[in-house]
N, C-alpha and C positions, 0 to 999 in steps of 0.2 A: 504494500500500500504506500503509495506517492505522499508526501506531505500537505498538496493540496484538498485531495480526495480525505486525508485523515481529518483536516481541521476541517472540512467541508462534514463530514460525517458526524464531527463532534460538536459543532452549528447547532446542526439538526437536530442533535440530542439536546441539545442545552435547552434551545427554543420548543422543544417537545415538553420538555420537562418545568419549565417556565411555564407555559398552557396552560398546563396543568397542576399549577398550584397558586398558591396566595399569591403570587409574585404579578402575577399576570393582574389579579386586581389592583393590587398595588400600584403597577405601571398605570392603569385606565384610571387612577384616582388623581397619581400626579401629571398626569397629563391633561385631564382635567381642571385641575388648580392653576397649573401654568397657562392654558390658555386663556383661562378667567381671567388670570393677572397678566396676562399680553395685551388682552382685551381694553381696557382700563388703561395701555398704556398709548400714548399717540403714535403708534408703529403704521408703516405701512409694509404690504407685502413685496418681497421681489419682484414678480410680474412688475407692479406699479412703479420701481424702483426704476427698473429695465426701460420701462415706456418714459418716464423722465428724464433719464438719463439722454435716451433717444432725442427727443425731443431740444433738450439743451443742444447738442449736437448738430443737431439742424440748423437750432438757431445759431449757435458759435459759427458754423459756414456761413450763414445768412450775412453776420454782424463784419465777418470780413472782408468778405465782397462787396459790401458796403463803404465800409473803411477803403478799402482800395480804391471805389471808385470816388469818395472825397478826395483821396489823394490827388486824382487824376483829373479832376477836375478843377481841384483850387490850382495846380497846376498850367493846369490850360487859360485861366483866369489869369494868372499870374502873368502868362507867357503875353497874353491879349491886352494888358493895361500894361506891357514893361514896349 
């Protein structure tokens, strides 16, 4: 038996045997508490994080191409009154 397939085997027993006992409520209790107190907290989720992130993004190209063309036009001003 490979090392993979041993700790893969022994996973499976863990989590088998987890199932099947207090433990397994345990986990559903505190995982319930901590999303209560997520909840309550002003978090957003990744998805949202991601589409914000995106977003800036956008706008950061937007704001450059912008910027560049002030450049290039106080320039051209420049060049027209000099």
């Amino acid at each position: 038996m490979d090392k993979s397939s041993f700790f893969a085997d022994m996973q499976a027993r863990v989590q088998q045997a987890i199932a099947s006992s207090p433990a397994k409520d345990i986990e559903k209790n505190v995982k319930a508490m901590l999303n209560q107190g997520f909840s309550k907290l002003d978090l957003v989720t990744r998805e949202e994080f991601d589409i914000q992130a995106q977003v800036l993004a956008k706008t950061r190209t937007k704001l450059d191409l912008l910027e560049a063309r002030v450049v290039a036009l106080e320039a051209q001003l420049k060049q027209a009154t000099a």
